[in-house]
ZAZA-484718 format. One record per atom (N, C-alpha, C): residue number from 1; residue in three letters; x, z, y; atom name. Coordinates in steps of 0.2 Angstrom, whole numbers, plus 5000, padded with zeros to 4 digits. Layout:
N
{nr:NUM&rest:ALA&c1:X&c3:Z&c2:Y&atom:CA}
...
This chain:
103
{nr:1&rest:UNK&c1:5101&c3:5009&c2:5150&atom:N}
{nr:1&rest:UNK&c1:5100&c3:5008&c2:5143&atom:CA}
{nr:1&rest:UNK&c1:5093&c3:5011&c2:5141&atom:C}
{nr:2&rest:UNK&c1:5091&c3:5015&c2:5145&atom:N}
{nr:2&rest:UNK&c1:5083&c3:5016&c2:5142&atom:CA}
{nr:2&rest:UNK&c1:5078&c3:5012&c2:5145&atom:C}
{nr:3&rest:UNK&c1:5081&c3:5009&c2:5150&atom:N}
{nr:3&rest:UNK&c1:5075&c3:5000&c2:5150&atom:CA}
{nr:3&rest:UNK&c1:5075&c3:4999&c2:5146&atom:C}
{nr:4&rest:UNK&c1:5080&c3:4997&c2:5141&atom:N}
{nr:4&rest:UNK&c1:5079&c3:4991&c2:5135&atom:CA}
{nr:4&rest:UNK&c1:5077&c3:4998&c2:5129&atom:C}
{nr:5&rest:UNK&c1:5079&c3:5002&c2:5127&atom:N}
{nr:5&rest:UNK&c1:5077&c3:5006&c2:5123&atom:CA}
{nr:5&rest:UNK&c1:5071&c3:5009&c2:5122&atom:C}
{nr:6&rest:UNK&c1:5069&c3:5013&c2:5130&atom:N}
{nr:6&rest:UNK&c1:5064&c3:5016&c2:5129&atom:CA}
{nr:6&rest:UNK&c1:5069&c3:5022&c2:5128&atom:C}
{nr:7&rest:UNK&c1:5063&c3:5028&c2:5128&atom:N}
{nr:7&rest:UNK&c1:5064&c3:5034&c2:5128&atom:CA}
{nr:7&rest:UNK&c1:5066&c3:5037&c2:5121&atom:C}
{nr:8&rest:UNK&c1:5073&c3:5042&c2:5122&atom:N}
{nr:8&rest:UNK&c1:5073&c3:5045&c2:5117&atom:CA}
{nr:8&rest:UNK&c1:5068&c3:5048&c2:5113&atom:C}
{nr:9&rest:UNK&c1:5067&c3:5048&c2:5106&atom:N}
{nr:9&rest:UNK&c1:5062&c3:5052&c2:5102&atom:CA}
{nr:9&rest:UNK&c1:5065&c3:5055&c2:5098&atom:C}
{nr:10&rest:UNK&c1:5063&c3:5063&c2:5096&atom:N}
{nr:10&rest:UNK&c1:5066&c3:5066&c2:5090&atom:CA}
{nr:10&rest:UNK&c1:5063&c3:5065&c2:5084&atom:C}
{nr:11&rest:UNK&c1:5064&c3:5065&c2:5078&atom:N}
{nr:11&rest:UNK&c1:5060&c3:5065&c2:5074&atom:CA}
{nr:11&rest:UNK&c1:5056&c3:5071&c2:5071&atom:C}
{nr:12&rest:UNK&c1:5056&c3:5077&c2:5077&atom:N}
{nr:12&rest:UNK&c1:5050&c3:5082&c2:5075&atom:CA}
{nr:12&rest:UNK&c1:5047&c3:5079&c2:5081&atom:C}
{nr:13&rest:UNK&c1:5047&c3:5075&c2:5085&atom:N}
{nr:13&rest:UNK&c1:5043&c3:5070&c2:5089&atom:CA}
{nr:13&rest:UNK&c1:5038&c3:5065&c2:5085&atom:C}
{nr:14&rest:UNK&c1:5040&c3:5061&c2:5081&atom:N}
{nr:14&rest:UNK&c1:5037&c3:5055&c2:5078&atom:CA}
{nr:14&rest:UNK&c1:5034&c3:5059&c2:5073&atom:C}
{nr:15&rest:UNK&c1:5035&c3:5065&c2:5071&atom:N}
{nr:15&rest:UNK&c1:5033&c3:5067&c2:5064&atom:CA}
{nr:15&rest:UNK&c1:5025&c3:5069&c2:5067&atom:C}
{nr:16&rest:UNK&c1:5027&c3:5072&c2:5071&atom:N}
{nr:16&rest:UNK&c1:5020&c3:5074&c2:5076&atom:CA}
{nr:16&rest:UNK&c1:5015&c3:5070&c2:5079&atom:C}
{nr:17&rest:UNK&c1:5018&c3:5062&c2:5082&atom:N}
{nr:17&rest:UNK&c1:5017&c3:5061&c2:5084&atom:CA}
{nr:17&rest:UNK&c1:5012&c3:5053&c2:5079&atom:C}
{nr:18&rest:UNK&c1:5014&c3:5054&c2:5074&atom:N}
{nr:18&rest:UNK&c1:5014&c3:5049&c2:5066&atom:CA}
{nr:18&rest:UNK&c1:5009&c3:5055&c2:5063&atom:C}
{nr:19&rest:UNK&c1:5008&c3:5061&c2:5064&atom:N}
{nr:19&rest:UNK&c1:5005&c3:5063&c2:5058&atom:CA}
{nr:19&rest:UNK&c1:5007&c3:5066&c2:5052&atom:C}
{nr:20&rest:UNK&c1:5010&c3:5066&c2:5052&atom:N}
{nr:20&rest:UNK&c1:5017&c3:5067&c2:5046&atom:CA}
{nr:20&rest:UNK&c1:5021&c3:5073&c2:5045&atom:C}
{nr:21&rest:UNK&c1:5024&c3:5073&c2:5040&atom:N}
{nr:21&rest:UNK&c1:5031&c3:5080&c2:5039&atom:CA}
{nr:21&rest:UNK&c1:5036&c3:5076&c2:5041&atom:C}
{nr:22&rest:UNK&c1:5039&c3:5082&c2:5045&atom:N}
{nr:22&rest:UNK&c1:5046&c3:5079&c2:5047&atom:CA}
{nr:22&rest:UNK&c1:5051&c3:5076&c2:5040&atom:C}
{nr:23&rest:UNK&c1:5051&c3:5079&c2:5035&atom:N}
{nr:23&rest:UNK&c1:5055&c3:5076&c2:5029&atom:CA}
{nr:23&rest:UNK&c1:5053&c3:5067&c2:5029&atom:C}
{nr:24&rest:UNK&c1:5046&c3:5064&c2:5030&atom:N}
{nr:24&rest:UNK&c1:5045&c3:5059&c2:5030&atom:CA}
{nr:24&rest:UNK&c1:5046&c3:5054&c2:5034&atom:C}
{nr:25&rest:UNK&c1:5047&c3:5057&c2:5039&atom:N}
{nr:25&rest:UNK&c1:5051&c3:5052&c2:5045&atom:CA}
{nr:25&rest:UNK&c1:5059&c3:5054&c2:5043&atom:C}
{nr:26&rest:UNK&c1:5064&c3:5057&c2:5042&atom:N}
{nr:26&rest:UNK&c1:5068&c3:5059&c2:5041&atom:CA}
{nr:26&rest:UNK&c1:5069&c3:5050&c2:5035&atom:C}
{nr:27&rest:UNK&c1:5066&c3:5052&c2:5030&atom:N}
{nr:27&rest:UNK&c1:5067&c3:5049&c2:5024&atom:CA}
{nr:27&rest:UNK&c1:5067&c3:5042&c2:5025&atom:C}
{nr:28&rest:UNK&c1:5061&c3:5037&c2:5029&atom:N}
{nr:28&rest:UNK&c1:5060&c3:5033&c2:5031&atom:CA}
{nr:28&rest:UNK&c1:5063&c3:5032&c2:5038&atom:C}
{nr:29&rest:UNK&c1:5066&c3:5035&c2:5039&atom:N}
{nr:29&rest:UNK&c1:5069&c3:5032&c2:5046&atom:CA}
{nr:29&rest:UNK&c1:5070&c3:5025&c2:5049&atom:C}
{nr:30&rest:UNK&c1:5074&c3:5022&c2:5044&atom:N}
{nr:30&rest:UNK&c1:5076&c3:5014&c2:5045&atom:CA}
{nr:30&rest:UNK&c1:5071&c3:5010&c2:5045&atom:C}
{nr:31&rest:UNK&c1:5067&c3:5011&c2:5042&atom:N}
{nr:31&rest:UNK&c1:5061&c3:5007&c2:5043&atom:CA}
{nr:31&rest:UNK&c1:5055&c3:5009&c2:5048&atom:C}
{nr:32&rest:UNK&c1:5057&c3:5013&c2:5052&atom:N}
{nr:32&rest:UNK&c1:5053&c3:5015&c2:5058&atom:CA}
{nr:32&rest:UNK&c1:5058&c3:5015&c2:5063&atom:C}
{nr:33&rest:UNK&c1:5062&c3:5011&c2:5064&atom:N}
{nr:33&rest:UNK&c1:5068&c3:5009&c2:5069&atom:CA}
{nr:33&rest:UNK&c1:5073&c3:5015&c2:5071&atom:C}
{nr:34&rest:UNK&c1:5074&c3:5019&c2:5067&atom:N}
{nr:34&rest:UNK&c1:5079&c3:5023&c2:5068&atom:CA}
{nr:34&rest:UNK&c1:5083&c3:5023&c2:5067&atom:C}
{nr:35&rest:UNK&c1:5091&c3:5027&c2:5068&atom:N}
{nr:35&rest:UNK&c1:5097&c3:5028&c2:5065&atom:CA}
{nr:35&rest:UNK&c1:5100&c3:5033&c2:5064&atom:C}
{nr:36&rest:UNK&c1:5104&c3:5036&c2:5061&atom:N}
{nr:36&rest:UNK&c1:5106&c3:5042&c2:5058&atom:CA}
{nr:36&rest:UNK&c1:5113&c3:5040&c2:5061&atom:C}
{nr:37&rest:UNK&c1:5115&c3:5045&c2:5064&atom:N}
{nr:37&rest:UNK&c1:5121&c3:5049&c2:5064&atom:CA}
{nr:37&rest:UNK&c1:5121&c3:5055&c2:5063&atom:C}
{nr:38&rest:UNK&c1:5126&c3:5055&c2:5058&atom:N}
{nr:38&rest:UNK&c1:5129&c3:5060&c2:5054&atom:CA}
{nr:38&rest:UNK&c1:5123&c3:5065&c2:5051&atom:C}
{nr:39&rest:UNK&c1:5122&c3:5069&c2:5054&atom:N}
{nr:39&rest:UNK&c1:5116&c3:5073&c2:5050&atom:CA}
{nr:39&rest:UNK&c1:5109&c3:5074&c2:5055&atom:C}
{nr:40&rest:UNK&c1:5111&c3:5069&c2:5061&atom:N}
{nr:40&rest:UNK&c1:5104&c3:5069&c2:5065&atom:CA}
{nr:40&rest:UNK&c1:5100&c3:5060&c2:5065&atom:C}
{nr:41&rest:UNK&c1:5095&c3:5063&c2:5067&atom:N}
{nr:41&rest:UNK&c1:5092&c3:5053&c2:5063&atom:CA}
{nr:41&rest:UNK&c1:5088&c3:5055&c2:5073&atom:C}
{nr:42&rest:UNK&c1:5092&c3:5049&c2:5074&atom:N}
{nr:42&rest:UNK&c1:5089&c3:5045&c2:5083&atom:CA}
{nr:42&rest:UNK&c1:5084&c3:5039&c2:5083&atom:C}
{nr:43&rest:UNK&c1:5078&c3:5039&c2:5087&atom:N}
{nr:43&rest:UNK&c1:5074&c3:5036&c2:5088&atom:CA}
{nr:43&rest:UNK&c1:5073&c3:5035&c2:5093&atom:C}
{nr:44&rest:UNK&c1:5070&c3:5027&c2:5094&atom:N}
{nr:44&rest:UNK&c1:5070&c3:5026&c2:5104&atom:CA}
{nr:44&rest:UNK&c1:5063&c3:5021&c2:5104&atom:C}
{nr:45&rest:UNK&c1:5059&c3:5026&c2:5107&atom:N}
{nr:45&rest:UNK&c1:5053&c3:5021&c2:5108&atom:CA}
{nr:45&rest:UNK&c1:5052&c3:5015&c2:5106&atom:C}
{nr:46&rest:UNK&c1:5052&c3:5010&c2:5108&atom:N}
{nr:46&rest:UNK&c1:5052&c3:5003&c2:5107&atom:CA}
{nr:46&rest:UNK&c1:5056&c3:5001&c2:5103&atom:C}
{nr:47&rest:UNK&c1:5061&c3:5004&c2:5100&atom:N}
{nr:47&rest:UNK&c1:5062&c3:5004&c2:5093&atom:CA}
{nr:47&rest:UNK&c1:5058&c3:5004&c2:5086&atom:C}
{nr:48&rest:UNK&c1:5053&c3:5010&c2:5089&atom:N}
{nr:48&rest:UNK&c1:5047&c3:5013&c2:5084&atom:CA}
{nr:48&rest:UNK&c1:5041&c3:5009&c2:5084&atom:C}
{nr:49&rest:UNK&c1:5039&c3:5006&c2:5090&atom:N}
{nr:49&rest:UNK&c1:5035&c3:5002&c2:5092&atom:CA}
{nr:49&rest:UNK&c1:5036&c3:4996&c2:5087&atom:C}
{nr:50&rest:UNK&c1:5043&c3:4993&c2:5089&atom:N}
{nr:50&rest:UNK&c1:5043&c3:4985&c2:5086&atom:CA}
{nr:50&rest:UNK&c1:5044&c3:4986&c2:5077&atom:C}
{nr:51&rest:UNK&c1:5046&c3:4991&c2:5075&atom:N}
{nr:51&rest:UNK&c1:5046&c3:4993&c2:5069&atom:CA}
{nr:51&rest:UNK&c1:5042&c3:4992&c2:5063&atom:C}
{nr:52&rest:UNK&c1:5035&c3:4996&c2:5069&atom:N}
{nr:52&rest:UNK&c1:5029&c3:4996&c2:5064&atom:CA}
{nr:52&rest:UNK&c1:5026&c3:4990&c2:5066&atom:C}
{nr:53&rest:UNK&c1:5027&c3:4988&c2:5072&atom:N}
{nr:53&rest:UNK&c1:5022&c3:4980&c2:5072&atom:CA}
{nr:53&rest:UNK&c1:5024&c3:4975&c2:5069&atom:C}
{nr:54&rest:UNK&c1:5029&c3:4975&c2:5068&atom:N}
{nr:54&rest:UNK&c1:5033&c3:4970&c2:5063&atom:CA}
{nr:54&rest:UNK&c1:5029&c3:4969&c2:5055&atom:C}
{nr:55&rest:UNK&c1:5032&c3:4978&c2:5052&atom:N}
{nr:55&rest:UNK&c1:5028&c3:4979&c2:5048&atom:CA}
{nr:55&rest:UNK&c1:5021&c3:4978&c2:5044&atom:C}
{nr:56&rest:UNK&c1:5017&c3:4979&c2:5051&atom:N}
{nr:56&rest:UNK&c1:5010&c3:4978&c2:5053&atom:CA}
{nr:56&rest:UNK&c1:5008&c3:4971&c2:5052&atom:C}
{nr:57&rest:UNK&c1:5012&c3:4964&c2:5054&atom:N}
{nr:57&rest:UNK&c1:5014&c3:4959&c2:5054&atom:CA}
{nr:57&rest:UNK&c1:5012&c3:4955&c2:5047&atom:C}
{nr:58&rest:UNK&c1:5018&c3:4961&c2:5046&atom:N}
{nr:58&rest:UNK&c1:5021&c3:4958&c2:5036&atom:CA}
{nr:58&rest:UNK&c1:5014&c3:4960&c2:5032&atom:C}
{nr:59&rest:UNK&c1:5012&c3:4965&c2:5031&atom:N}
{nr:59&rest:UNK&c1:5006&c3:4967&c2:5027&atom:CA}
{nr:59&rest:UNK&c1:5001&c3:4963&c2:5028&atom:C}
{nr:60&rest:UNK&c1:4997&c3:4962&c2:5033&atom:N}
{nr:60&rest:UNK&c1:4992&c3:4958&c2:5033&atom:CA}
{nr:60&rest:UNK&c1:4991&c3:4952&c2:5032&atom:C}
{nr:61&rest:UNK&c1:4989&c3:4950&c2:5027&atom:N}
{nr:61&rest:UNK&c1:4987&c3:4945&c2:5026&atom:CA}
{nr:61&rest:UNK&c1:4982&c3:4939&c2:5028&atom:C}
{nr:62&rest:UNK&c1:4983&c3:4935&c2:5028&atom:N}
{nr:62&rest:UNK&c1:4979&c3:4928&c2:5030&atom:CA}
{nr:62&rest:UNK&c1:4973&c3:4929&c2:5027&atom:C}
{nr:63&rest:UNK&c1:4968&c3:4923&c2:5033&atom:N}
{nr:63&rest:UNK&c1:4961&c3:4923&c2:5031&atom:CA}
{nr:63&rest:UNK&c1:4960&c3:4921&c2:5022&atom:C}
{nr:64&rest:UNK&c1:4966&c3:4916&c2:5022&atom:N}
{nr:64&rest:UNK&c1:4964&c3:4913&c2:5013&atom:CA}
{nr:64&rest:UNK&c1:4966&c3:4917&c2:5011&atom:C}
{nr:65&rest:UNK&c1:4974&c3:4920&c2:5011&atom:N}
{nr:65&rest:UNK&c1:4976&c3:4925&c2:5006&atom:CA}
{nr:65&rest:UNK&c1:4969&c3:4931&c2:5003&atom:C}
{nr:66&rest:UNK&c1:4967&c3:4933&c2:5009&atom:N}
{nr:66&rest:UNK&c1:4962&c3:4936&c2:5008&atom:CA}
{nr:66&rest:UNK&c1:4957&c3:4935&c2:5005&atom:C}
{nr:67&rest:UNK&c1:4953&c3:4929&c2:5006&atom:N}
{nr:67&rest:UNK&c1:4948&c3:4925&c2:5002&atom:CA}
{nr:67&rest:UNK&c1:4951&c3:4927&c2:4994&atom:C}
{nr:68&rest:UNK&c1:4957&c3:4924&c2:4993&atom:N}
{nr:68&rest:UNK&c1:4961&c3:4923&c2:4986&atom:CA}
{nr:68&rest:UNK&c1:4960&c3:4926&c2:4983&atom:C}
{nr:69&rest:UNK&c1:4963&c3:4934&c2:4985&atom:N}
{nr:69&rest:UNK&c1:4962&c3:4941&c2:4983&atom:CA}
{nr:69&rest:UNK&c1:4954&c3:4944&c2:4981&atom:C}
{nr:70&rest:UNK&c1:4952&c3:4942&c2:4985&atom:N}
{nr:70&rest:UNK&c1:4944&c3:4944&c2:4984&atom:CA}
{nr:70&rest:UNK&c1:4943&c3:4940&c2:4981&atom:C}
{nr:71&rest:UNK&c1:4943&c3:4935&c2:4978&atom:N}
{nr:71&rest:UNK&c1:4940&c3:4930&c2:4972&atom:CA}
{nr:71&rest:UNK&c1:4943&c3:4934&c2:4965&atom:C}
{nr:72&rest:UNK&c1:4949&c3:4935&c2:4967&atom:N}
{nr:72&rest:UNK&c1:4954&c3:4936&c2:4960&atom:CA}
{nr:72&rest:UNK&c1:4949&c3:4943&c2:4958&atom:C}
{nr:73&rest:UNK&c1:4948&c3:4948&c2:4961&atom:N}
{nr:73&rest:UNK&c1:4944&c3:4953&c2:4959&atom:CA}
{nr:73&rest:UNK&c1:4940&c3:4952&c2:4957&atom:C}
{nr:74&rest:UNK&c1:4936&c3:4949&c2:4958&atom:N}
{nr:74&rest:UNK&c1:4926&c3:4947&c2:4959&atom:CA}
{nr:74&rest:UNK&c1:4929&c3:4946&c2:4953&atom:C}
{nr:75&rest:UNK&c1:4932&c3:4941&c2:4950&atom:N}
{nr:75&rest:UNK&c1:4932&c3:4936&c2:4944&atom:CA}
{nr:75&rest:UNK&c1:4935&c3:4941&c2:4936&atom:C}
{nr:76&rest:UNK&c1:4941&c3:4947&c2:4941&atom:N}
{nr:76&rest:UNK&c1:4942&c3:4952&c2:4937&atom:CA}
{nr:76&rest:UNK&c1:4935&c3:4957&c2:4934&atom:C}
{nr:77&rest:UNK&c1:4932&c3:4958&c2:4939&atom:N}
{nr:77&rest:UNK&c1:4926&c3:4964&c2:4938&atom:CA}
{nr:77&rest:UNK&c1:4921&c3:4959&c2:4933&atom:C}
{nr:78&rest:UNK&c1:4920&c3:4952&c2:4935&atom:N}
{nr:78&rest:UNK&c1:4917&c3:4949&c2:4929&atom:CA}
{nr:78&rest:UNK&c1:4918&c3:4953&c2:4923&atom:C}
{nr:79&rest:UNK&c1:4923&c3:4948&c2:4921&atom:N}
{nr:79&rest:UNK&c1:4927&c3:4949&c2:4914&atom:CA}
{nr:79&rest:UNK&c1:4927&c3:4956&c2:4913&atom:C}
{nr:80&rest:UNK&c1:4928&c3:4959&c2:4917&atom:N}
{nr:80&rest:UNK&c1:4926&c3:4969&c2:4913&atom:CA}
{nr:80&rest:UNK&c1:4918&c3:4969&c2:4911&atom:C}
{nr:81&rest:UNK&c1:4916&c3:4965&c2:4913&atom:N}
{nr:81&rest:UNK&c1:4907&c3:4968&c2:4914&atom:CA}
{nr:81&rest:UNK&c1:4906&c3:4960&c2:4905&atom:C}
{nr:82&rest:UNK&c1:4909&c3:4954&c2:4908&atom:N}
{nr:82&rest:UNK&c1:4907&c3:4952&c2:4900&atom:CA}
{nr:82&rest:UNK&c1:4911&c3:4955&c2:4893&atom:C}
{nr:83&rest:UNK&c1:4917&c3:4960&c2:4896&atom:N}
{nr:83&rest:UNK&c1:4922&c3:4961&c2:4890&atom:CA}
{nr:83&rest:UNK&c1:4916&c3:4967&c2:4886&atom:C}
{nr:84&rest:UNK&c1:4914&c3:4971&c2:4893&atom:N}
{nr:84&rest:UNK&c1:4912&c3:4978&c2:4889&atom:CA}
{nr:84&rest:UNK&c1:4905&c3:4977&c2:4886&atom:C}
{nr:85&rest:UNK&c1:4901&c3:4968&c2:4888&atom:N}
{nr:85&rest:UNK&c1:4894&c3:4967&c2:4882&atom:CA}
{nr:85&rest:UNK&c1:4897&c3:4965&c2:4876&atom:C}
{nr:86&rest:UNK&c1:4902&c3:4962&c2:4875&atom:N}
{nr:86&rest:UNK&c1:4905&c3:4961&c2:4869&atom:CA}
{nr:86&rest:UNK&c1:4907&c3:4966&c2:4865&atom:C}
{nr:87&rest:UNK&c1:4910&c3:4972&c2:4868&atom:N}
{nr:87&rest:UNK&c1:4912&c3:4978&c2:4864&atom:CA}
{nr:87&rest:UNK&c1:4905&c3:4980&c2:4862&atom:C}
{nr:88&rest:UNK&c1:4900&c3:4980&c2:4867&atom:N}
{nr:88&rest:UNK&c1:4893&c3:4984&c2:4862&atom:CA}
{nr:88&rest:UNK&c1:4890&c3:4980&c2:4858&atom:C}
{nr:89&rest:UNK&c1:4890&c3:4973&c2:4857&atom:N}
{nr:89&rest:UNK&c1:4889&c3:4969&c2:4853&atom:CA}
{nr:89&rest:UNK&c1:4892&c3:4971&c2:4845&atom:C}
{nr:90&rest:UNK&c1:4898&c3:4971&c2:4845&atom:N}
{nr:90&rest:UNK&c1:4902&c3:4974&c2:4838&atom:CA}
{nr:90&rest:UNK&c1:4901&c3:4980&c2:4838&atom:C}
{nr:91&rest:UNK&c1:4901&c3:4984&c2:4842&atom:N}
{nr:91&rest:UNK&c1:4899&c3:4992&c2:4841&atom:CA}
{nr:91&rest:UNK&c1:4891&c3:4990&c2:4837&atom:C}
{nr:92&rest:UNK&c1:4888&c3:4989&c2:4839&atom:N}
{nr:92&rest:UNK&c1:4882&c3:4990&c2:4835&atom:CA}
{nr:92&rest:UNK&c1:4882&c3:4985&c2:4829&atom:C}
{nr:93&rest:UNK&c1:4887&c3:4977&c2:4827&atom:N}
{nr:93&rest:UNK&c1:4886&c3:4976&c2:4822&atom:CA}
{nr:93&rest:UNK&c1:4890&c3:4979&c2:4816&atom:C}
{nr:94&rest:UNK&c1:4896&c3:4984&c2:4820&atom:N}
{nr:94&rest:UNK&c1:4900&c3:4989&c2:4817&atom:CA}
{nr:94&rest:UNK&c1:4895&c3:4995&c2:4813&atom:C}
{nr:95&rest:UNK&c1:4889&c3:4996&c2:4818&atom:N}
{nr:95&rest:UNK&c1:4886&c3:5003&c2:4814&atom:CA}
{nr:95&rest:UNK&c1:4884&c3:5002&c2:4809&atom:C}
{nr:96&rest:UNK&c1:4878&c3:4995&c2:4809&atom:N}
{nr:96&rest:UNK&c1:4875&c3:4991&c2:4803&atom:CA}
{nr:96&rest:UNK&c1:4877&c3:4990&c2:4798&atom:C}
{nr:97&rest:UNK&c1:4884&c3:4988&c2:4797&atom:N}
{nr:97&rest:UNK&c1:4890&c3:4985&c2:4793&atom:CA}
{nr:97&rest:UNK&c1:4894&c3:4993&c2:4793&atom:C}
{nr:98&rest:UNK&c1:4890&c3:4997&c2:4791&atom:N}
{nr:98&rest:UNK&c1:4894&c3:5003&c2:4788&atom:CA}
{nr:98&rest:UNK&c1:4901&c3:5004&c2:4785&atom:C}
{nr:99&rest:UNK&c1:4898&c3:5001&c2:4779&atom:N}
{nr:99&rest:UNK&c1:4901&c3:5002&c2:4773&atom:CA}
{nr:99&rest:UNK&c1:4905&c3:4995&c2:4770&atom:C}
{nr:100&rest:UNK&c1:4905&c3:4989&c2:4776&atom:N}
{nr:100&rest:UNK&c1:4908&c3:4982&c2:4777&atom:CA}
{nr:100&rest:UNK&c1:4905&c3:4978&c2:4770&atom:C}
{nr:101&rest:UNK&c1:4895&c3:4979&c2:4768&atom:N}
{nr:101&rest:UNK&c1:4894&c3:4974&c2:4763&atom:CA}
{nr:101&rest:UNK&c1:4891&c3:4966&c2:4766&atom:C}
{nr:102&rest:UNK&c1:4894&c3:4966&c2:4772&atom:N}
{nr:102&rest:UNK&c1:4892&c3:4957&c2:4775&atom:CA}
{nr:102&rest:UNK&c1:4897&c3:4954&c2:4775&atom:C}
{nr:103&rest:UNK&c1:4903&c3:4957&c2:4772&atom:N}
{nr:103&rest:UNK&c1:4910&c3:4954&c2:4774&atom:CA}
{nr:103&rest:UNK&c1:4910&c3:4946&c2:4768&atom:C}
């Protein structure tokens, strides 16, 4: 069984070995290839391994995806940058227009 598993791991193992507090491997377990029984959570190398490269997988996105994203920003940071000439635009025809005698 430990051919196909890989080596037991405890979760004060992965917590350490992750970088992390054990409450966060505890928490996350299933999604880092574990299993809880009853009040202990079991982990098996190659479990953990194919867990996160899966996951790893799933989040990265494609060349285009990528391109897509980075357009969609670029074209948001515009629009923040023509939205905020605009505001100074009325800000300052607001200060003029005091007392609203151009209306």
């Amino acid at each position: 069984m430990e051919k196909e598993l890989g080596k037991r791991v405890t979760s004060d193992e992965l917590a350490i070995f992750l970088g992390v507090n054990v409450k966060t491997v505890r928490q996350y377990y299933k999604e880092l290839g574990g299993i809880r029984l009853g009040s202990r959570y079991i982990f098996f190398e190659k479990g953990v391994v194919n867990a996160i490269s899966k996951k790893r997988e799933m989040e990265s996105p494609s060349e285009n995806e990528w391109k897509e994203e980075r357009e969609d920003i670029q074209d948001k940071e515009r629009s923040l940058i023509l939205g905020k000439r605009d505001e100074k635009r009325t800000r300052s025809v607001g200060r003029a227009d005091r007392y609203n005698l151009l209306d």
